[in-house]
FIRO-258801 format. One record per residue: residue number from 0; x, y, z of N, C-alpha, C in turn; residue in one letter. Coordinates in steps of 0.001 Angstrom, whole numbers. Example, Ala and Ser with C-alpha at 12.3 -4.5 7.8 and 13.67 -1.06 7.14 Angstrom:
<nodes>
k_n.u_n.v_n.w_ca.u_ca.v_ca.w_c.u_c.v_c.w_r
0_13190_-5690_7800_12300_-4500_7800_13200_-3300_7800_A
1_12850_-2250_7080_13670_-1060_7140_12900_30_7870_S
</nodes>
This chain:
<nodes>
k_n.u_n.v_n.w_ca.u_ca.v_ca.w_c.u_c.v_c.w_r
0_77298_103620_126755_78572_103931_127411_79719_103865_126411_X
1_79618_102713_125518_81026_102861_124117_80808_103564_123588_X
2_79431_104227_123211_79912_105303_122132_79542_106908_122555_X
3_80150_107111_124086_79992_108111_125109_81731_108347_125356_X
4_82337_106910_125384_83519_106848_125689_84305_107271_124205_X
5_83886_106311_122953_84356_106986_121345_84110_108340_121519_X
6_83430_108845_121343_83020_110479_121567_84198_111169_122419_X
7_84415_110624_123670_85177_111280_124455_86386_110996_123523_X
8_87163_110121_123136_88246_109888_122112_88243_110589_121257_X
9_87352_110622_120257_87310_111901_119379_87552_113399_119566_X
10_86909_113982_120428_87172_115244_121000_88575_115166_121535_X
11_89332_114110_122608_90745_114497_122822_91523_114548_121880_X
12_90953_112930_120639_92400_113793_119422_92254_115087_118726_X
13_90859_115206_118251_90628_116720_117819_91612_117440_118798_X
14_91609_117698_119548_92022_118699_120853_93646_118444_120709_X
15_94434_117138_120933_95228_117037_120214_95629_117630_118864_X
16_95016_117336_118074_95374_117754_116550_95938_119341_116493_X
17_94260_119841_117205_94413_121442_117386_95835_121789_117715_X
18_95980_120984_119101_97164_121387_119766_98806_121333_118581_X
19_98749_120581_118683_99804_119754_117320_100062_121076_116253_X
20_98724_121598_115846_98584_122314_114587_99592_123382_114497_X
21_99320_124033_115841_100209_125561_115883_100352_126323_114515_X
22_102162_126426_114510_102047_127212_113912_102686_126625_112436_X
23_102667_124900_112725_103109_124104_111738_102112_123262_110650_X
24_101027_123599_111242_99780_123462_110656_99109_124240_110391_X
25_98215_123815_108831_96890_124752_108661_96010_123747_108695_X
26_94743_124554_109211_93734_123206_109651_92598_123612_108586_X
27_91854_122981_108305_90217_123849_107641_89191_122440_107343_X
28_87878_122687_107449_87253_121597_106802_87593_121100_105575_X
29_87412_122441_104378_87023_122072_103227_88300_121981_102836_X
30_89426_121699_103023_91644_121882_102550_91469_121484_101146_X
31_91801_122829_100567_92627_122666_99328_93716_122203_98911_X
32_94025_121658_97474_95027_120953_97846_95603_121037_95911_X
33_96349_121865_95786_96779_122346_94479_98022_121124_93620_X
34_97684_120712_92809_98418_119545_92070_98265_119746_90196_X
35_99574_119746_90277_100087_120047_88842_99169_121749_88546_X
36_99006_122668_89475_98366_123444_88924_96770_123757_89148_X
37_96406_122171_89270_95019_122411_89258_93997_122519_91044_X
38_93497_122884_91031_92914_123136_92394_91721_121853_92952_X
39_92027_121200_93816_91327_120267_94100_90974_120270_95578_X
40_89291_119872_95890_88852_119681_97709_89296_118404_98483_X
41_90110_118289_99268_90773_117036_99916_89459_116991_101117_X
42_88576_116112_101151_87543_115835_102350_88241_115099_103096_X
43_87748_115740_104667_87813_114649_105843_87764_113252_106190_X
44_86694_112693_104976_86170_111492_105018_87468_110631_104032_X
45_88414_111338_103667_89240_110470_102515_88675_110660_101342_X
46_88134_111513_100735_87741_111688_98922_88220_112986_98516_X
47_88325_112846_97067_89301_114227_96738_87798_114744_95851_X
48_87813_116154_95455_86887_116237_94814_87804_117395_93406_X
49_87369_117629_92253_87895_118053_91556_86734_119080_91141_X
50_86026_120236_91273_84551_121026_91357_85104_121436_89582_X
51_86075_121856_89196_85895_122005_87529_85550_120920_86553_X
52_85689_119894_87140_85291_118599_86294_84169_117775_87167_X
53_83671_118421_88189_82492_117865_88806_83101_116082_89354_X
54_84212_116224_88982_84760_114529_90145_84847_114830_91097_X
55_84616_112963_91811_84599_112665_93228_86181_111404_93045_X
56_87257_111249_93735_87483_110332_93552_87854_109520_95089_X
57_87759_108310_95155_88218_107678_96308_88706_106595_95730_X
58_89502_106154_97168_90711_105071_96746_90649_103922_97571_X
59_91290_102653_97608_91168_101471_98240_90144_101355_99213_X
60_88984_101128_98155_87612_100787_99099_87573_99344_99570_X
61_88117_98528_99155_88604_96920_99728_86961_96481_100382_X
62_86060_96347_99163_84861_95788_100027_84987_94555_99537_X
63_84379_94257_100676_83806_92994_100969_85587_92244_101391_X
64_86376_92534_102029_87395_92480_102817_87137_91290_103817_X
65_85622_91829_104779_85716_90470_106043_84628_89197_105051_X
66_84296_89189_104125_83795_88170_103818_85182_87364_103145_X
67_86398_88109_102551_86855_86959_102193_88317_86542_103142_X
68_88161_87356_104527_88749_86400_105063_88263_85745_106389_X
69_86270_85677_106124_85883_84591_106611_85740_83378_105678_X
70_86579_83470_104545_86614_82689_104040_87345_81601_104102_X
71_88478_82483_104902_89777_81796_105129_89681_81243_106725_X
72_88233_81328_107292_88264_81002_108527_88573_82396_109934_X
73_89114_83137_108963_88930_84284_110072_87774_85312_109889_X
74_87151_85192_111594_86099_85949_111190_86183_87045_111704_X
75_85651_88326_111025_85334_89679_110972_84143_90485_110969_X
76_83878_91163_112078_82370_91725_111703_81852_91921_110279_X
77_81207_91270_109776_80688_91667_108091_80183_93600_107924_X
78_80221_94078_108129_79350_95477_107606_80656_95827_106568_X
79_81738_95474_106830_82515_96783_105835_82143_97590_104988_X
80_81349_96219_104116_80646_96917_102318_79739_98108_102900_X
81_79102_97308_103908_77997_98392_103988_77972_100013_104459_X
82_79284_99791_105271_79602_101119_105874_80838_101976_105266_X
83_80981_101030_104436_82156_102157_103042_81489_103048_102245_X
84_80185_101995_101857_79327_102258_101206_78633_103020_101097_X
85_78057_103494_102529_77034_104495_103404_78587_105628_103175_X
86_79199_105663_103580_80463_107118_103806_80267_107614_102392_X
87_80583_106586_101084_80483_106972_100156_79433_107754_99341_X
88_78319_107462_99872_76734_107726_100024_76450_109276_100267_X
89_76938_109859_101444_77027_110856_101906_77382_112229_100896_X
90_79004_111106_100612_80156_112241_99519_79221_112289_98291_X
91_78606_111473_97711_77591_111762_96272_76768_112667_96794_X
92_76329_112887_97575_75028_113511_97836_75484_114951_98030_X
93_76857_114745_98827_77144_116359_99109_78202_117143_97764_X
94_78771_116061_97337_79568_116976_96310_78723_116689_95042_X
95_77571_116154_94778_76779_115314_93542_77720_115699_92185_X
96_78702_114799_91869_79700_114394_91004_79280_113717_89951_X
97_79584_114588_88862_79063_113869_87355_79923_112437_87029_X
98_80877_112547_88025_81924_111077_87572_82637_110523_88878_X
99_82292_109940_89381_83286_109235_90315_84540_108028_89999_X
100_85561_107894_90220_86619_107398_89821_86834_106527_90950_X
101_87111_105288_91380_87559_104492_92492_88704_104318_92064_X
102_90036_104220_92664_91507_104188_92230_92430_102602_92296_X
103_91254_101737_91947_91130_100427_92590_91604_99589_93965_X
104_91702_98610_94094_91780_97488_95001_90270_97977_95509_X
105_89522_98158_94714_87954_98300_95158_87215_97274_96068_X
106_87348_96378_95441_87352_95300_96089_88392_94134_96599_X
107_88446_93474_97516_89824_92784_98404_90047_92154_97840_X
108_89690_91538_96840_89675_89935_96102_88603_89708_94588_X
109_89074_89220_93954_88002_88848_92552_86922_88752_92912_X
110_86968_88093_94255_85359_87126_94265_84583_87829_94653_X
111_85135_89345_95515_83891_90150_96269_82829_90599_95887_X
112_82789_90752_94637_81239_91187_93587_80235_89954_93732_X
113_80761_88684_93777_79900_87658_93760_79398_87553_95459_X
114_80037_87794_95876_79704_87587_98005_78911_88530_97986_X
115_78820_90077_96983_78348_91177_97515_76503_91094_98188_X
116_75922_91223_99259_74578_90899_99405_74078_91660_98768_X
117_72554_91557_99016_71913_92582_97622_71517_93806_98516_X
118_71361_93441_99555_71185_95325_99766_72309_95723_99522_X
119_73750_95540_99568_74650_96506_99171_75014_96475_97722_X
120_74741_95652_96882_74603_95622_95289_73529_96979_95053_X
121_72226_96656_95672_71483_97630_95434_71877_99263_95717_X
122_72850_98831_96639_73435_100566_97174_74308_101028_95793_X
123_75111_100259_95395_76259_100349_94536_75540_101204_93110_X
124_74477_100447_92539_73480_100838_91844_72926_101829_91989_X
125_72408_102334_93220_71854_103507_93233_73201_104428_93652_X
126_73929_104398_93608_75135_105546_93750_75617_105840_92319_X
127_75570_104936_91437_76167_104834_89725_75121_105645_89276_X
128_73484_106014_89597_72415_106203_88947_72656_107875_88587_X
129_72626_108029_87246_72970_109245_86938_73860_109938_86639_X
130_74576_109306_86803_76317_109540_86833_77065_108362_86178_X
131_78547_108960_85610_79561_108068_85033_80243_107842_86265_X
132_80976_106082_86508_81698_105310_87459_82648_104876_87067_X
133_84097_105172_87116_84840_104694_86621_85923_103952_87765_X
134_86161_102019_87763_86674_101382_88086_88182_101564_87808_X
135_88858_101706_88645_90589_101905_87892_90901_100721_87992_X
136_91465_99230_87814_91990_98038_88430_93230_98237_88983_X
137_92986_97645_90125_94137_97179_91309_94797_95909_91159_X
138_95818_96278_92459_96365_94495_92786_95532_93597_93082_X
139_94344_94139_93907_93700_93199_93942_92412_92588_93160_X
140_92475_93752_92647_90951_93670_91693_91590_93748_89772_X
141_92839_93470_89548_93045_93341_88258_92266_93212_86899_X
142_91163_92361_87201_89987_91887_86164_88845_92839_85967_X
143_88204_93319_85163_87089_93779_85258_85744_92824_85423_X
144_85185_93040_86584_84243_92375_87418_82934_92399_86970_X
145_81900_91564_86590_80136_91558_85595_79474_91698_87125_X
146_78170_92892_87138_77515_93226_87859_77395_93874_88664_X
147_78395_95064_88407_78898_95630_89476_79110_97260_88861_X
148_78343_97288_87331_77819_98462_86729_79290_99505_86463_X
149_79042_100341_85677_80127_101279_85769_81752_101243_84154_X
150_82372_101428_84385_83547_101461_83014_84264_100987_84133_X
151_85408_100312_83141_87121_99770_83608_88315_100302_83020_X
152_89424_100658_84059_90361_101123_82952_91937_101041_83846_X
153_93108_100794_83019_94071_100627_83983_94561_102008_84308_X
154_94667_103369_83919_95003_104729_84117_94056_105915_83198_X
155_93731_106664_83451_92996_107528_82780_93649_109352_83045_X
156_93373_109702_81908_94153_110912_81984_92769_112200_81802_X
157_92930_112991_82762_92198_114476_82717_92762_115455_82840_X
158_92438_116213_81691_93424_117726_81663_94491_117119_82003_X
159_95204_118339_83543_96708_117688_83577_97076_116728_84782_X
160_95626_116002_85165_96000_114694_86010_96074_113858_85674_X
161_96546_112639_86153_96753_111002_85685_96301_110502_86886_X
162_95080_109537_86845_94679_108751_88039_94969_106777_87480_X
163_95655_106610_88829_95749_105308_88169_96125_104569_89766_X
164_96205_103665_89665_96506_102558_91109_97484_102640_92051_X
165_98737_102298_91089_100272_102255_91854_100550_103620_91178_X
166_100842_104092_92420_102219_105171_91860_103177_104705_91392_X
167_103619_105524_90086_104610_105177_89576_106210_105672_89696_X
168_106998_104774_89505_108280_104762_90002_109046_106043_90235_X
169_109190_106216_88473_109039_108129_88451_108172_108597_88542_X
170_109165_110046_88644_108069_110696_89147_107053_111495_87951_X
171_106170_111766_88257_104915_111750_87178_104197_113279_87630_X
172_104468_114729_86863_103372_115355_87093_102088_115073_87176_X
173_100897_115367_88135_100378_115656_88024_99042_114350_88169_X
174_99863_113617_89016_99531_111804_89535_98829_112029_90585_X
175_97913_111177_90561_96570_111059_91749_96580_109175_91339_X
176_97319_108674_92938_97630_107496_92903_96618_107052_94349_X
177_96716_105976_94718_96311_105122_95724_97432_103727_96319_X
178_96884_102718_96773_97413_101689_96983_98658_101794_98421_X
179_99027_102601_98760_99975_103138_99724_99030_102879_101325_X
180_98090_103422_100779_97169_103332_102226_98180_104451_103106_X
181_98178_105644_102935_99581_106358_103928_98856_107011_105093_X
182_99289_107477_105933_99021_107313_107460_100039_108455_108123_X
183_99221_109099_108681_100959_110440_109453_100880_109463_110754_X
184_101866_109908_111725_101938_109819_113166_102973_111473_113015_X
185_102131_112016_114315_102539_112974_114925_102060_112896_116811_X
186_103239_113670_117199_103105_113553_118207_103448_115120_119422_X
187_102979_115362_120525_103179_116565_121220_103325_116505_122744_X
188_104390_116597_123567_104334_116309_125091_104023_114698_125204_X
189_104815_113766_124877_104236_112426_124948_103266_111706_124359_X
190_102198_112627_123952_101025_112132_123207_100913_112272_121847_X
191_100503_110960_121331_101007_110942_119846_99333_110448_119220_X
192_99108_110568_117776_98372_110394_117409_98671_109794_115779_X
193_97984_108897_115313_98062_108399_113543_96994_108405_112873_X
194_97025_109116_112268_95494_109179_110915_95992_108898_109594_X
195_94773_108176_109146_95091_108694_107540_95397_109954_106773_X
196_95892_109945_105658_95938_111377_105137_96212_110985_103571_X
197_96161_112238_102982_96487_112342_101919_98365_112983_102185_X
198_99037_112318_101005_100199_112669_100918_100690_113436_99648_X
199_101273_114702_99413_101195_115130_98315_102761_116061_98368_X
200_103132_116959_97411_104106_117826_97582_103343_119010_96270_X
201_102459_118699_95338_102257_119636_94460_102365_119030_93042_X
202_103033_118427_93156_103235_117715_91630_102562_115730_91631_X
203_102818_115373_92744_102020_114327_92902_101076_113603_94160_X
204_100376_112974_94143_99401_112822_95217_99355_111646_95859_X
205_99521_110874_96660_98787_109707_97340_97361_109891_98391_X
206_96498_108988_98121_95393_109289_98386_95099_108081_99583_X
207_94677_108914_100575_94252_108110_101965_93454_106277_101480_X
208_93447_105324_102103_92451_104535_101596_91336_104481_102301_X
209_90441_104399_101273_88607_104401_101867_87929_103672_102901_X
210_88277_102623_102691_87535_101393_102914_87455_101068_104611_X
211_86597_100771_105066_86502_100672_106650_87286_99888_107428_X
212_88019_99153_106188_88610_97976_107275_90415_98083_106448_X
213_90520_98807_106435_91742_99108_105746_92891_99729_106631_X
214_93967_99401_106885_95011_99296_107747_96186_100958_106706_X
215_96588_101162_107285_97780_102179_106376_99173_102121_106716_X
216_100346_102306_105641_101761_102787_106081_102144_104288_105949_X
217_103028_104376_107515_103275_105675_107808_104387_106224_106646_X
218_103932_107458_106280_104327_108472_105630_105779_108065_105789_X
219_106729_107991_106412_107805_107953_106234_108561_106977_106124_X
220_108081_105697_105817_108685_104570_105055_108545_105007_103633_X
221_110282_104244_103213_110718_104091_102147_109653_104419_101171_X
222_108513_103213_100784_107694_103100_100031_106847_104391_99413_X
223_106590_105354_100359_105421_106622_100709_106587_107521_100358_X
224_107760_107864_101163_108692_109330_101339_109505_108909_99863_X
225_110523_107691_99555_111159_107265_98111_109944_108328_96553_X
226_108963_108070_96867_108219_108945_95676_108096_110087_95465_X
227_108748_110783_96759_109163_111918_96773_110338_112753_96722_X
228_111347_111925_97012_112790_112029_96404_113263_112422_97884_X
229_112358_113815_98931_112978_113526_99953_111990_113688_100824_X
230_111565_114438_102247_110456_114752_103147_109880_115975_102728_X
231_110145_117176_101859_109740_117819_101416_108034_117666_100892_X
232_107514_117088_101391_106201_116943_101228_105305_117040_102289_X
233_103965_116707_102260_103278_117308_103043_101829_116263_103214_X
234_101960_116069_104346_100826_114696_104603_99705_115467_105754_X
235_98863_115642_104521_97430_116440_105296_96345_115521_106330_X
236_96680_115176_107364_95872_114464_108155_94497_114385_108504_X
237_93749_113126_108225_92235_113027_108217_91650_113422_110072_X
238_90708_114528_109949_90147_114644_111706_88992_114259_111083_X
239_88537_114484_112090_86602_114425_112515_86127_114986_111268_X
240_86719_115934_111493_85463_117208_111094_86645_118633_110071_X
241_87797_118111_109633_88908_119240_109446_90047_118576_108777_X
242_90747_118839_108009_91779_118412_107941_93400_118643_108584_X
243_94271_118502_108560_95312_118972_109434_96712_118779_108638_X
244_97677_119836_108272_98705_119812_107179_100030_119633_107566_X
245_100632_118951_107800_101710_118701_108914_103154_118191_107807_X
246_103897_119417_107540_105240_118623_106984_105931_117464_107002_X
247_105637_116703_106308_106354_115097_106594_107466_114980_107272_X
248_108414_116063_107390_109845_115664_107746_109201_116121_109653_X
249_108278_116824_110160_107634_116559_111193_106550_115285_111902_X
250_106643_115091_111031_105846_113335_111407_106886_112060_111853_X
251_106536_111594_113011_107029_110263_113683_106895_108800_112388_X
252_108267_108592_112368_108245_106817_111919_107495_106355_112986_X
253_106842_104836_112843_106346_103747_113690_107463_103723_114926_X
</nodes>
């Protein structure tokens, strides 16, 4: 019956979204998404893919999140790792990426590599197999972490992108950032809806966060719209099955 009733939820926001889309939206599975020039696949699931350089990248995977704040006494269903993990699983298999990039806060805390159980160590491993992994460090993951396979680096530059953690203050052609966790709300006849999304204008990017247990701020706080100088940007909203492109200066504050 819950996951008869989820189902039914899914299909009304889809149906929503649709509705929403008109003539202020473009919708598509596979949404392109052009930055500094270069042509990149924005997935549904939150991963960007780059097909001329064979990258995958995703951003604030925050595993192992409910182990460390059952650490603190609050408890949280444990799967996160496992079901970030599995999403992530999928995206290798379907875009099979010579390099995947995580944009850090990979993990919630220092300690999460050591909590990690071994079936999901073992997952981590077999996703690195064959391929280059590159760790970006976060706020929360600053250190480079033993056992957990892969390169470390605080920003890395390709052709004419820069992937790195925090967006930076200025503004930066051609930036593929994280850490924002950004989020649209839109709304139509009373009914409103909030997804993740990617936030971009063409010259720089914020990237949805991954991770299953990861919370987001809406597109139009200071923090998210300030990096853009004004609403002139464009926050492509995560569906089911599609993405959805909705002008920021059309998206609801909280």
């Amino acid at each position: 019956m819950d996951s008869e009733r989820l189902d039914a939820e899914r299909l009304e926001q889809a149906a929503l979204c649709d509705a929403l889309a008109g003539d202020q939206s473009r919708h598509r599975a596979d949404a392109t998404i052009t930055l500094a020039g270069t042509t990149l696949v924005a997935d549904p699931a939150g991963a960007l893919f780059w097909p001329d350089e064979q990258l995958l990248v995703v951003a604030d995977l925050h595993l192992e999140k409910a182990s460390a704040f059952a650490a603190r006494g609050v408890l949280l269903p444990p799967y996160d790792t496992a079901a970030t993990l599995a999403r992530l699983a999928h995206l290798t298999k379907r875009f099979a990426p010579r390099l995947v990039i995580a944009l850090g806060d990979s993990f919630h805390d220092g300690g999460g590599p050591l909590r990690m159980a071994a079936a999901d160590r073992a997952t981590l491993t077999g996703l690195q197999r064959r391929r280059d992994w590159l760790w970006i460090t976060g706020n929360h993951d600053p250190d480079p972490a033993d056992g957990i396979g892969g390169r470390f680096a605080g920003t890395v530059a390709i052709g004419a992108l820069t992937f790195r953690h925090e967006p930076s203050a200025q503004a930066c052609a051609g930036e593929v950032a994280g850490h924002l966790h950004p989020l649209a709300r839109v709304a139509r006849r009373g009914r409103a809806i909030r997804r993740r999304c990617f936030a971009g204008d063409g010259r720089r990017l914020v990237m949805p966060a991954f991770g299953a247990f990861t919370g987001g701020l809406n597109v139009r706080d200071r923090a998210i719209a300030g990096l853009f100088g004004t609403l002139a940007f464009t926050a492509h909203m995560l569906g089911e099955r599609r993405l959805y492109a909705f002008a920021a200066e059309r998206c609801l504050p909280d």
